[in-house]
N, C-alpha and C positions, 0 to 999 in steps of 0.2 A: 448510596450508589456504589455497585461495583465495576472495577477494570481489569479488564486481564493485562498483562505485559508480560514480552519476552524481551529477555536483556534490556531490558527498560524503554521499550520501544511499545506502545498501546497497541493493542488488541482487537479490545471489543470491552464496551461500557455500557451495561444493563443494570436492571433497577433490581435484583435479585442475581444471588450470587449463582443457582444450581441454571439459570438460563447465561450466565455471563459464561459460564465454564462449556456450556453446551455449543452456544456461538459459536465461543473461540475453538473446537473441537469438530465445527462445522459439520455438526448432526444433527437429526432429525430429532423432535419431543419424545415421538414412542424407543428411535434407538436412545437415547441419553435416558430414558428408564431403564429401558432392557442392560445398559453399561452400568449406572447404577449399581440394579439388584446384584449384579457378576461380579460385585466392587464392595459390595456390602457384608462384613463378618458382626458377631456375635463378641461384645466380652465380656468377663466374667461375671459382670450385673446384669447379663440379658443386654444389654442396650447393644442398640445398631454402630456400627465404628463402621466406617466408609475411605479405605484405601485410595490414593490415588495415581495407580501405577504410572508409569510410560510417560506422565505431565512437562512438555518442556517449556512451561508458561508457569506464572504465579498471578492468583486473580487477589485481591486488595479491596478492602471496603473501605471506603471515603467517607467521613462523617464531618470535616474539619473544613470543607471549602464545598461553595456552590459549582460543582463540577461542571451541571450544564452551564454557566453562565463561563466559566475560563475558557471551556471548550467554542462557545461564540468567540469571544475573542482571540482565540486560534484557529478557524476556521479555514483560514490562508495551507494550514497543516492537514488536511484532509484533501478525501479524494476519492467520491466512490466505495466510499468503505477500506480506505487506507490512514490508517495515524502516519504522520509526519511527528507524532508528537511522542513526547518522553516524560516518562514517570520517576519522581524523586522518591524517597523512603521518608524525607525529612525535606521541608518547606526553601525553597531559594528564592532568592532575588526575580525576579524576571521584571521586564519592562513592557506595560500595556500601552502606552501611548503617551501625549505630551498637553502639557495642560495650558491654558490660554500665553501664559509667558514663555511655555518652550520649552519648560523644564520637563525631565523626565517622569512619569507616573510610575513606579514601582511597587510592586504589590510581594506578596508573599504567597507561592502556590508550589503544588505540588508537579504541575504539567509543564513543560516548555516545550515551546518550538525545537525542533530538527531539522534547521537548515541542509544537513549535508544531506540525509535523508529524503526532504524534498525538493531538494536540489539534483538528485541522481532520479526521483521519480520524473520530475518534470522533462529532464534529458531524456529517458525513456521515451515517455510520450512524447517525445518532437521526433524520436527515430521512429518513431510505430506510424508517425506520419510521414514520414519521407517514405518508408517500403511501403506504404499503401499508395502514395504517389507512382513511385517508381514502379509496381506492379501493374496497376494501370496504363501507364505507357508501356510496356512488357505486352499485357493483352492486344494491345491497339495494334499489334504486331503479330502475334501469334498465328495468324491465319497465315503468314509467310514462311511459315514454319512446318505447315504441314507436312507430310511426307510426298506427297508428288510437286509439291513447290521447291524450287532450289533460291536458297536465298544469294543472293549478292554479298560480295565483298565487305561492302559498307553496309548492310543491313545488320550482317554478322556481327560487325567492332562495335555497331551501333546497340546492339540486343546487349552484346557481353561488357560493355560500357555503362548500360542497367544497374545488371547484374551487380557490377563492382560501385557502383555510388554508395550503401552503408558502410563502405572502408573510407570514406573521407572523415575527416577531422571533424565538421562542425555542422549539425545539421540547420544552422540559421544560415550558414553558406553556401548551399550545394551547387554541383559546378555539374550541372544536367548533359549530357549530352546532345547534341543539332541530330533529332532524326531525318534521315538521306531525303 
């Protein structure tokens, strides 16, 4: 199995390395030939030696751990084709779960969770739902807005009131405005 990582943050994990690179490069089969060939020199045996310019990622072949099986057990760390998760060079501690008496189950792997990571993605996606909220109440309005409509006072405070809800603090708290 291969991964790619940037800065030790996962990629993209495929079962061959020239499709893991290709992934992570988010190109097409026939462009990742045509990149290839353009990447491909000669050295002084005739043999193919293959550059790989511009790369701000490192892909890794795993031979030492069932990958798909760590990666079920990290699963909580994905998301749509996002890693939450982090790649070691050399095997750590990590903790899978607790066994009938409670105690910790520790294994030895090369992946761990990234808390802060998915913890800043998951924040993300609660503000991507408040402006989709908020837009929709915005719409419900729009039509007061036209050009031969003159809005009201309070239509006004109440639209640009909207407007400024992703400047609040917390999106598990938003403090909505009362439309007129």
């Amino acid at each position: 199995m291969y991964i790619s990582h940037k800065s030790n943050i996962l990629q993209q994990i495929r079962e061959t390395e020239w499709d893991c690179r290709r992934k992570t490069k988010g190109i097409s089969k026939s462009e990742y030939w045509t990149w290839l060939a353009t990447n491909t020199t000669q050295d002084s045996d005739d043999h193919d030696v293959v550059t790989y310019p511009s790369e701000d990622f490192t892909i890794v072949e795993v031979t030492d751990e069932d990958v798909s099986a760590r990666l079920r057990q990290l699963d909580d760390y994905r998301a749509e084709g996002v890693y939450n998760i982090t790649w070691s060079d050399s095997k750590v501690s990590a903790v899978t779960g607790q066994d009938e008496s409670g105690e910790d189950i520790t294994i030895q792997t090369h992946f761990s969770g990234d808390d802060t990571t998915k913890n800043a993605r998951l924040l993300a996606d609660k503000w991507v739902n408040v402006r989709r909220d908020r837009d929709i109440k915005l719409a419900e309005t729009d039509f007061l807005a036209l050009s031969d409509q003159t809005l009201s006072d309070d239509m006004e405070t109440y639209r640009q009131e909207l407007r400024d809800v992703p400047i609040q603090s917390d999106p598990d708290d938003i403090t909505w405005p009362n439309k007129p």
